[in-house]
PDB file as gemmi writes it, atoms N, CA and C in Angstrom:
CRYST1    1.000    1.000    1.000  90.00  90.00  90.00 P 1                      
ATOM      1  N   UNK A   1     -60.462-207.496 -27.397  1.00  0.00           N  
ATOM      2  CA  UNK A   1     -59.936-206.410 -28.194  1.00  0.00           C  
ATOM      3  C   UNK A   1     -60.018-205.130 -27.382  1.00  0.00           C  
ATOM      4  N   UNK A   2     -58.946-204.003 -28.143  1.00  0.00           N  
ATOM      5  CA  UNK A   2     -58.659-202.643 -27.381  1.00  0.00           C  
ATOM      6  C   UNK A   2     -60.063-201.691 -27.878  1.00  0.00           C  
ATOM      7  N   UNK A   3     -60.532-201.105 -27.203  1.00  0.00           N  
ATOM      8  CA  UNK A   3     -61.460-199.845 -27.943  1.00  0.00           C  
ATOM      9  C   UNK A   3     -61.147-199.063 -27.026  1.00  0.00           C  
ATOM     10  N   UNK A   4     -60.913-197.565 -26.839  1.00  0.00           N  
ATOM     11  CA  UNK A   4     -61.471-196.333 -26.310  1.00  0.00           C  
ATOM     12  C   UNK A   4     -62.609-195.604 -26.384  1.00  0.00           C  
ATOM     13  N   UNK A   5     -62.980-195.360 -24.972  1.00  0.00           N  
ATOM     14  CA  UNK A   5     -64.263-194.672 -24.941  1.00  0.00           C  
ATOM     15  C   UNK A   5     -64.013-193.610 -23.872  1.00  0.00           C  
ATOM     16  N   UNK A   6     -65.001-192.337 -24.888  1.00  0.00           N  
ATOM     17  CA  UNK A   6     -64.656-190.841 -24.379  1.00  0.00           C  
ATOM     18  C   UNK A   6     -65.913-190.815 -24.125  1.00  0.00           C  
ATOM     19  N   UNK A   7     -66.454-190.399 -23.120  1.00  0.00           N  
ATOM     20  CA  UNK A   7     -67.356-189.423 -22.740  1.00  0.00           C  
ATOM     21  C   UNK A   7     -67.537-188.214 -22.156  1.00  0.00           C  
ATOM     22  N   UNK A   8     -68.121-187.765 -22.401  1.00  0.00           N  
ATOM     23  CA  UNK A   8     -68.093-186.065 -22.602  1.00  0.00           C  
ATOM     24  C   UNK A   8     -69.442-185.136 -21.843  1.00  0.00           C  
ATOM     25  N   UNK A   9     -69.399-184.081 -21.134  1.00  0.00           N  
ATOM     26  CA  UNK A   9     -70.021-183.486 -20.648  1.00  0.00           C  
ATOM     27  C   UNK A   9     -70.740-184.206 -19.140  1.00  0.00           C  
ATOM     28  N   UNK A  10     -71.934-184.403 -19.508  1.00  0.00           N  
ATOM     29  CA  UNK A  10     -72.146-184.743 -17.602  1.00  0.00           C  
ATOM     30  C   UNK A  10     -72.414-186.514 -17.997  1.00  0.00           C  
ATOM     31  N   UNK A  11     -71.895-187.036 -18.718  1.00  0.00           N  
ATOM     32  CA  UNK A  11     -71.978-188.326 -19.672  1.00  0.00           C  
ATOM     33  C   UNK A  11     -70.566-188.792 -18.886  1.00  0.00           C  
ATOM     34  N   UNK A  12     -69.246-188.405 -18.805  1.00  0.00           N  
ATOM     35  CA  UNK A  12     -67.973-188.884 -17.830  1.00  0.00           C  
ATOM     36  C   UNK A  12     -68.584-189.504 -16.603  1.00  0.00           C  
ATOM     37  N   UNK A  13     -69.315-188.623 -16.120  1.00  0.00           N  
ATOM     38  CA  UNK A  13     -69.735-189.677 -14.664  1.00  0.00           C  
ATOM     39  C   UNK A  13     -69.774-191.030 -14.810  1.00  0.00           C  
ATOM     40  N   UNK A  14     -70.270-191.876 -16.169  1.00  0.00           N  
ATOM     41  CA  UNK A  14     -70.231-192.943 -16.162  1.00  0.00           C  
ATOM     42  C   UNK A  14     -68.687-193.511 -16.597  1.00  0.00           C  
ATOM     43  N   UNK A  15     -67.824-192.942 -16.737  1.00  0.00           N  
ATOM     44  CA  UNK A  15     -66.458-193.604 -17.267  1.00  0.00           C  
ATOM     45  C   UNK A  15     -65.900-194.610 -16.210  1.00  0.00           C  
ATOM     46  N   UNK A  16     -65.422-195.712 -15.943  1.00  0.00           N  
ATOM     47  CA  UNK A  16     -65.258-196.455 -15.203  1.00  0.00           C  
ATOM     48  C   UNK A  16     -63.882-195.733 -14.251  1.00  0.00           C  
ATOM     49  N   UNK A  17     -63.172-196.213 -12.829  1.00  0.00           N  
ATOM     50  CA  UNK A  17     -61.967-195.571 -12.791  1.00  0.00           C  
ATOM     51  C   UNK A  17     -60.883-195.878 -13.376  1.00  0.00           C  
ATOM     52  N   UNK A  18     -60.474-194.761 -13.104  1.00  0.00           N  
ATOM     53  CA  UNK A  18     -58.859-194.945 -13.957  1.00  0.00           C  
ATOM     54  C   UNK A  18     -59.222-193.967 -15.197  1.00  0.00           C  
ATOM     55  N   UNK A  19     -60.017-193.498 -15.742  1.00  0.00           N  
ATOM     56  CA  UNK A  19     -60.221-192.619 -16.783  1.00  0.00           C  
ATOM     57  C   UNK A  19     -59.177-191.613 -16.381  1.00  0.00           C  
ATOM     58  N   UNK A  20     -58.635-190.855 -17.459  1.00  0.00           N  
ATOM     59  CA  UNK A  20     -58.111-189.797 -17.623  1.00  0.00           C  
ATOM     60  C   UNK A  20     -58.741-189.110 -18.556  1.00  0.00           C  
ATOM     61  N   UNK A  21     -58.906-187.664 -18.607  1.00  0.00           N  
ATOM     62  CA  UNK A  21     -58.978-186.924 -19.648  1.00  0.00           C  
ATOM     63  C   UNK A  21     -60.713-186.777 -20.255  1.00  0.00           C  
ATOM     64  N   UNK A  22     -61.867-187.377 -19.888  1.00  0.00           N  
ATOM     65  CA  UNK A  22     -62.637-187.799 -20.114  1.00  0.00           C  
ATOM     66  C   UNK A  22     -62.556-189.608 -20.835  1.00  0.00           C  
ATOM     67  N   UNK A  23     -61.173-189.832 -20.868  1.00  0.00           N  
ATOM     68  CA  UNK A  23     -61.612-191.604 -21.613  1.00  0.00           C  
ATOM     69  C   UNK A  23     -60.921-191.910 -20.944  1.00  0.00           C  
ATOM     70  N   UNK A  24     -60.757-193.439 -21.476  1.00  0.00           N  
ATOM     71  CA  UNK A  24     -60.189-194.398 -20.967  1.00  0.00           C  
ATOM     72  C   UNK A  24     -60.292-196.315 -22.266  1.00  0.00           C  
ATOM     73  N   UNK A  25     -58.917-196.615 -22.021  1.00  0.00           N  
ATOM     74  CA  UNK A  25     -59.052-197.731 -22.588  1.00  0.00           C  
ATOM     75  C   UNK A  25     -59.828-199.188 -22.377  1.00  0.00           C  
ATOM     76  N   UNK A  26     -60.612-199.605 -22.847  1.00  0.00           N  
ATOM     77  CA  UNK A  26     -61.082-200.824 -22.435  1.00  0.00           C  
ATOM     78  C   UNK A  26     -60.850-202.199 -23.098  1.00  0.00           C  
ATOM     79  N   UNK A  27     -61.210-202.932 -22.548  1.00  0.00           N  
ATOM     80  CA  UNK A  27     -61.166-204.228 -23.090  1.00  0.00           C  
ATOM     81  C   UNK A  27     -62.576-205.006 -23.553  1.00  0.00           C  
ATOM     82  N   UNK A  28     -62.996-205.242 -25.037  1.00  0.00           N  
ATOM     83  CA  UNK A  28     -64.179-205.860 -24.693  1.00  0.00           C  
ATOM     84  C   UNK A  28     -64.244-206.663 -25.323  1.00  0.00           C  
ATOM     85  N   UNK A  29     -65.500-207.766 -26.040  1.00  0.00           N  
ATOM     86  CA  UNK A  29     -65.320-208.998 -26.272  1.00  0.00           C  
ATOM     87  C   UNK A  29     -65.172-208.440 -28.157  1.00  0.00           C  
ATOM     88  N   UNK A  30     -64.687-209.697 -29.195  1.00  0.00           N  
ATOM     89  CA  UNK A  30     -64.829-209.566 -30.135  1.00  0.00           C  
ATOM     90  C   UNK A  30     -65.964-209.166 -30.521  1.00  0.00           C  
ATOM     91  N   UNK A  31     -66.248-208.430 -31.555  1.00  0.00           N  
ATOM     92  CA  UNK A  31     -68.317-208.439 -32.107  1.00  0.00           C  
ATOM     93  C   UNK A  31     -68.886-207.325 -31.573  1.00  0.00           C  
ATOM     94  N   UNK A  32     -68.506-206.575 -30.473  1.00  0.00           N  
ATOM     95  CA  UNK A  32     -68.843-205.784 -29.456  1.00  0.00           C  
ATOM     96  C   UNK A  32     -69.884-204.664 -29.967  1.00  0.00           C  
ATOM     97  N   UNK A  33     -70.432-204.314 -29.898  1.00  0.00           N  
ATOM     98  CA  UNK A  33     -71.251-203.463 -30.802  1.00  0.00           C  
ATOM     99  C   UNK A  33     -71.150-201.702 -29.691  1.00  0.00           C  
ATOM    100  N   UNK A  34     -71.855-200.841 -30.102  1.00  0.00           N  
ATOM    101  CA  UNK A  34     -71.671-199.475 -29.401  1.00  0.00           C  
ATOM    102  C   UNK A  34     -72.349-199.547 -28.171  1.00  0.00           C  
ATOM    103  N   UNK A  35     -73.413-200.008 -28.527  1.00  0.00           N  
ATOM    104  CA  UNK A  35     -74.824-200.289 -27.752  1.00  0.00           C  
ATOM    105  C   UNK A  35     -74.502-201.893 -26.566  1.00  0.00           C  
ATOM    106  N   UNK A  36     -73.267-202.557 -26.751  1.00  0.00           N  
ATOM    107  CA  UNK A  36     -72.656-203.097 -25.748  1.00  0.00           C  
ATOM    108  C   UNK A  36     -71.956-202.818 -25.066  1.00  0.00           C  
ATOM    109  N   UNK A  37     -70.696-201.579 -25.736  1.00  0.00           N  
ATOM    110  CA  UNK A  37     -70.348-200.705 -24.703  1.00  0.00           C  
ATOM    111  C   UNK A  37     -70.899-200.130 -23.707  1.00  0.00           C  
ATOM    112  N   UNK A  38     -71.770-199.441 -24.258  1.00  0.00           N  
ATOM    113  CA  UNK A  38     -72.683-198.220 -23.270  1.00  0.00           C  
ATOM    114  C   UNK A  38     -73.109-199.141 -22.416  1.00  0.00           C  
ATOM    115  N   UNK A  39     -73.991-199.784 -22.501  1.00  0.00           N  
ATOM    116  CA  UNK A  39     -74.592-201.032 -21.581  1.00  0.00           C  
ATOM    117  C   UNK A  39     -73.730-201.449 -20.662  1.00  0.00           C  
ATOM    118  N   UNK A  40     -72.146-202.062 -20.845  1.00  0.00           N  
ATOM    119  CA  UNK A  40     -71.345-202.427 -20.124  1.00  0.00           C  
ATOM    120  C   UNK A  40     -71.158-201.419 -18.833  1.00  0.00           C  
ATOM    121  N   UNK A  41     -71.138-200.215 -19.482  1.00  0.00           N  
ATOM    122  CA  UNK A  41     -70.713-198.984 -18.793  1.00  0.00           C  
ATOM    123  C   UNK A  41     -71.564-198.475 -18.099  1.00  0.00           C  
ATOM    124  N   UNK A  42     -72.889-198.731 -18.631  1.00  0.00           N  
ATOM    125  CA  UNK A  42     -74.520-198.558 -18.050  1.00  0.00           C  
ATOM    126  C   UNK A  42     -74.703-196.352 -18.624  1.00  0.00           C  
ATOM    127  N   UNK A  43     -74.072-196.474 -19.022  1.00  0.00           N  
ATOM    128  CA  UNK A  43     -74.480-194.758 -20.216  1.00  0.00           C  
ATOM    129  C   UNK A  43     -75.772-195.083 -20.216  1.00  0.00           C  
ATOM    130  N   UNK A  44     -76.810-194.311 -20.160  1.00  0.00           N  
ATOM    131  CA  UNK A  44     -78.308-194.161 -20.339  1.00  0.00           C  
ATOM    132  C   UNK A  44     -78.384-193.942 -21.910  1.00  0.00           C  
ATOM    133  N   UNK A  45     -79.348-195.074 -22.603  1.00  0.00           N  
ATOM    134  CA  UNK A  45     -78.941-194.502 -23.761  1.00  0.00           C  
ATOM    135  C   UNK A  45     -79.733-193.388 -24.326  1.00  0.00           C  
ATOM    136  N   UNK A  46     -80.877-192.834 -23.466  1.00  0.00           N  
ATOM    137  CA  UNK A  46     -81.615-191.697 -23.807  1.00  0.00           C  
ATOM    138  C   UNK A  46     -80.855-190.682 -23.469  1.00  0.00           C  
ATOM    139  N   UNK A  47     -79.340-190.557 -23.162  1.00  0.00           N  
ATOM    140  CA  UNK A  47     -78.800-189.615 -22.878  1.00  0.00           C  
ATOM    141  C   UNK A  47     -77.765-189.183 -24.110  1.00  0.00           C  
ATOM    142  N   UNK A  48     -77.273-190.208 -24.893  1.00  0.00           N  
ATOM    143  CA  UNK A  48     -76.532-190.364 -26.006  1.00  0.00           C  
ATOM    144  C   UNK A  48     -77.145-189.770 -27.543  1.00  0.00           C  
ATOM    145  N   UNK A  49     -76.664-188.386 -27.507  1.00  0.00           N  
ATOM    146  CA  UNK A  49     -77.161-187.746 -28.599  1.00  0.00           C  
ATOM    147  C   UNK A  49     -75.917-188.012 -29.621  1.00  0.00           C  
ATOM    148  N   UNK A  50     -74.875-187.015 -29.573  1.00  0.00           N  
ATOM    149  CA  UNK A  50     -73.850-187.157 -30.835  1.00  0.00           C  
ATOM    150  C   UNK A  50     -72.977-188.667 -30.279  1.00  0.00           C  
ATOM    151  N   UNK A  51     -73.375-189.552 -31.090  1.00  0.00           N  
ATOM    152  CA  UNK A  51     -72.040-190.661 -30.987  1.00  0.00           C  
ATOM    153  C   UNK A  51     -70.995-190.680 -32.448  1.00  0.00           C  
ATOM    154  N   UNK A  52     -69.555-190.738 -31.977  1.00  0.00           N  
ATOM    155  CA  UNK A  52     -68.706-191.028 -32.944  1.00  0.00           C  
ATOM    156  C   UNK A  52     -68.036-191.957 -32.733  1.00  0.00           C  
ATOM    157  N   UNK A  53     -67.916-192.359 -34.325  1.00  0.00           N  
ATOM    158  CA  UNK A  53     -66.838-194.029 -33.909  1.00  0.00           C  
ATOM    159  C   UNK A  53     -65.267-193.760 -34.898  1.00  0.00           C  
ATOM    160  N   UNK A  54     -64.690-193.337 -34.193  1.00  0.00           N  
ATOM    161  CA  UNK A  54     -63.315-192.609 -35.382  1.00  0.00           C  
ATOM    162  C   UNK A  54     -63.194-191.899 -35.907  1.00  0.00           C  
ATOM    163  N   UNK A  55     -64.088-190.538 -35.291  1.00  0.00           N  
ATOM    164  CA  UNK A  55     -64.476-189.462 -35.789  1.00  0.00           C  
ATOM    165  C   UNK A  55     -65.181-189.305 -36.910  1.00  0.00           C  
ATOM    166  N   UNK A  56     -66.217-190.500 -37.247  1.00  0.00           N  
ATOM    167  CA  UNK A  56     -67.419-190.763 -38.023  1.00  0.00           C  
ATOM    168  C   UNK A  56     -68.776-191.066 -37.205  1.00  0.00           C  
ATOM    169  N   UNK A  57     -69.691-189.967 -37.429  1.00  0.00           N  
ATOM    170  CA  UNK A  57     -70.984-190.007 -37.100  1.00  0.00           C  
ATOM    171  C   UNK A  57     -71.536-191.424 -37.401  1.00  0.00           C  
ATOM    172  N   UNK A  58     -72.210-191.832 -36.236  1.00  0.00           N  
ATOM    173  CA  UNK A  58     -73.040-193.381 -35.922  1.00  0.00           C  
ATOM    174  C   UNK A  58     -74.381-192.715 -35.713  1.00  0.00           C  
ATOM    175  N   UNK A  59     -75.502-193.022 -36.386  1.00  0.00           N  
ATOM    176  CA  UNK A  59     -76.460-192.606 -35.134  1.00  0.00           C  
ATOM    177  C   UNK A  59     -76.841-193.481 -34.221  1.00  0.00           C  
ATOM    178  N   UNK A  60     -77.554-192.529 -33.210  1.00  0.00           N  
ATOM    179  CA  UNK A  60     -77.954-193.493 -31.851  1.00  0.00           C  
ATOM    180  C   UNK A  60     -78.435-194.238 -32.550  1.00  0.00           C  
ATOM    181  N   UNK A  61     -79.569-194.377 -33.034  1.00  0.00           N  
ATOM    182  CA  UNK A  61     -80.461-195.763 -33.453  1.00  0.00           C  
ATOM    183  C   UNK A  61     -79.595-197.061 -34.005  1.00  0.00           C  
ATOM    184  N   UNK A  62     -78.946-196.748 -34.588  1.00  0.00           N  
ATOM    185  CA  UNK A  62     -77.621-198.081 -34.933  1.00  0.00           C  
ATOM    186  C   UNK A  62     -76.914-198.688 -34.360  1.00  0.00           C  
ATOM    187  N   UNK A  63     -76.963-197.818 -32.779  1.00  0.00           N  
ATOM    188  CA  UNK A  63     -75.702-198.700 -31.859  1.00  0.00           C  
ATOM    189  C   UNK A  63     -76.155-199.748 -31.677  1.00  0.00           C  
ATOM    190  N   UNK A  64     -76.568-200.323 -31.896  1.00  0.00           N  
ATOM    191  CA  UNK A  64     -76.799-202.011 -31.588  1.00  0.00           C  
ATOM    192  C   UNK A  64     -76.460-202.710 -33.009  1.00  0.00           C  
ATOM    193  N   UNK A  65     -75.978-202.596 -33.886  1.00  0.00           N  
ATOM    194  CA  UNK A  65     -76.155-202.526 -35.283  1.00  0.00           C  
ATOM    195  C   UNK A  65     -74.351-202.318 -35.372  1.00  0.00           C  
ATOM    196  N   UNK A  66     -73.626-201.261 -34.921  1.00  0.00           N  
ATOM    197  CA  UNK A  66     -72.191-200.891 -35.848  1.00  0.00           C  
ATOM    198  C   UNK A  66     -71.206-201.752 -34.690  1.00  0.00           C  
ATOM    199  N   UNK A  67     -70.702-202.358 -35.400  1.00  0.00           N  
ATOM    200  CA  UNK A  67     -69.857-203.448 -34.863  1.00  0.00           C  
ATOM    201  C   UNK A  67     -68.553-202.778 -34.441  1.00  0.00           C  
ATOM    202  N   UNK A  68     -67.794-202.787 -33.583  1.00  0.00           N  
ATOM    203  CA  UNK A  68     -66.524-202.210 -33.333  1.00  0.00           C  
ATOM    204  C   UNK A  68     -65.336-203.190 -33.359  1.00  0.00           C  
ATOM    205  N   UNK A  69     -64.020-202.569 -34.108  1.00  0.00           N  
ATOM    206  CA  UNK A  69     -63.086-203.568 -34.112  1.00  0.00           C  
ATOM    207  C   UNK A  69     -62.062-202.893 -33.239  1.00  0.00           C  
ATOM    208  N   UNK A  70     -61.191-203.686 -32.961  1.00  0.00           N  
ATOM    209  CA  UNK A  70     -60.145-203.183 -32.380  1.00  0.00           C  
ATOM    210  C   UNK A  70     -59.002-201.866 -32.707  1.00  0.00           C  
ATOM    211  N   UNK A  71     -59.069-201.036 -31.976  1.00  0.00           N  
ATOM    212  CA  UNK A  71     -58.348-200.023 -31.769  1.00  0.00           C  
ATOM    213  C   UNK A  71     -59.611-198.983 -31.726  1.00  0.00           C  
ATOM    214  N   UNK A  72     -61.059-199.194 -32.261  1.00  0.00           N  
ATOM    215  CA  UNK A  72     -61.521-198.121 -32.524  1.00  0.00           C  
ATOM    216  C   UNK A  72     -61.611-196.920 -31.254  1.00  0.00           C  
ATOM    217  N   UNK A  73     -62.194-195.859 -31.489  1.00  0.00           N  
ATOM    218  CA  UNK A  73     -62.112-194.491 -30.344  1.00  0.00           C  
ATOM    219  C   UNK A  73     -63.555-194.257 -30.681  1.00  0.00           C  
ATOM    220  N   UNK A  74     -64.456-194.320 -29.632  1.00  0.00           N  
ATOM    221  CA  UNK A  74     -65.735-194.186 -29.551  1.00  0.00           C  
ATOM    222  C   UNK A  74     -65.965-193.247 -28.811  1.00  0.00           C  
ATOM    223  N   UNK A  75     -66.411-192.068 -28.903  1.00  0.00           N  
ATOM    224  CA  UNK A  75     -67.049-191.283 -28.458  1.00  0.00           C  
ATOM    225  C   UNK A  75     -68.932-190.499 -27.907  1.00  0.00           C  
ATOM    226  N   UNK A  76     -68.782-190.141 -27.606  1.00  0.00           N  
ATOM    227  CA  UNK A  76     -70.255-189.697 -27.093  1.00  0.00           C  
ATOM    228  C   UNK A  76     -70.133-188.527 -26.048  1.00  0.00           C  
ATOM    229  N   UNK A  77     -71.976-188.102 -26.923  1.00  0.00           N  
ATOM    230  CA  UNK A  77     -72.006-186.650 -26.072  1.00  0.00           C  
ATOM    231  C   UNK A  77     -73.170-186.528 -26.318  1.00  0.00           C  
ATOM    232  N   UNK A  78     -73.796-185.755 -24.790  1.00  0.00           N  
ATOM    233  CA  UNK A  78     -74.881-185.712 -24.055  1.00  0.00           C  
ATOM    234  C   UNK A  78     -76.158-184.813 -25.170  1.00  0.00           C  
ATOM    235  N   UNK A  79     -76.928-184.472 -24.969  1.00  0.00           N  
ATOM    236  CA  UNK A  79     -77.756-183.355 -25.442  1.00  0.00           C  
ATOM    237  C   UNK A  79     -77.404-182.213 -25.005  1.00  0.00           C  
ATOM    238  N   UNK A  80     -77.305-180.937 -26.213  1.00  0.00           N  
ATOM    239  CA  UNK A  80     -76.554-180.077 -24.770  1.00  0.00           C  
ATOM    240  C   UNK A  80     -77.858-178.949 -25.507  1.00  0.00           C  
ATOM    241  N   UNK A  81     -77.666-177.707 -24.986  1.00  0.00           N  
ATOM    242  CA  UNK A  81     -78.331-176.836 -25.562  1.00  0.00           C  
ATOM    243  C   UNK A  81     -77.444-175.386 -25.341  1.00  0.00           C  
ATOM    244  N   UNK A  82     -78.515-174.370 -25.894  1.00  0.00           N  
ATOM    245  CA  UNK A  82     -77.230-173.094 -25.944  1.00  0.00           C  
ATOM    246  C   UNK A  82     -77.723-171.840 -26.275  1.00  0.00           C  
ATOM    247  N   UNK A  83     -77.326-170.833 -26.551  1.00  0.00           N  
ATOM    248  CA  UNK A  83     -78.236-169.941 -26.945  1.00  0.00           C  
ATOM    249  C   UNK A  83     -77.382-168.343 -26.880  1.00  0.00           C  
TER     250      UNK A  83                                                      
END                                                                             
């Protein structure tokens, strides 16, 4: 199945090539969970603060847990700070 995955801020370094734009389309197995993405991709997951799955908040602790189907747009973004 199709999923997209965006990563964002100093979190792109891990996007595989061929990314555009910060994402890129992938291919992964049926069942795939968030926390198999990242892994695939090797994302640190102590680095994965805001994750979205279709522009619905996941928390980190669940990615191993929210199942992804095809077409979804997964996103993620780093810890940032500000002031």
């Amino acid at each position: 199945m199709k999923v997209t995955l965006k990563l964002y801020a100093s979190l792109g370094a891990f996007l595989p090539p061929g990314s555009k734009r910060n994402a890129i389309d992938l291919e992964v197995s049926k069942g795939a969970s968030i926390g198999d993405v990242l892994a695939e991709n090797r994302v640190p997951r102590e680095n994965c603060h805001l994750i979205l799955v279709n522009g619905h908040f996941a928390p980190p602790a669940t990615a191993d847990e929210k199942i992804l189907v095809d077409g979804d747009t997964l996103a993620v973004w780093p810890p940032v700070a500000g002031g």
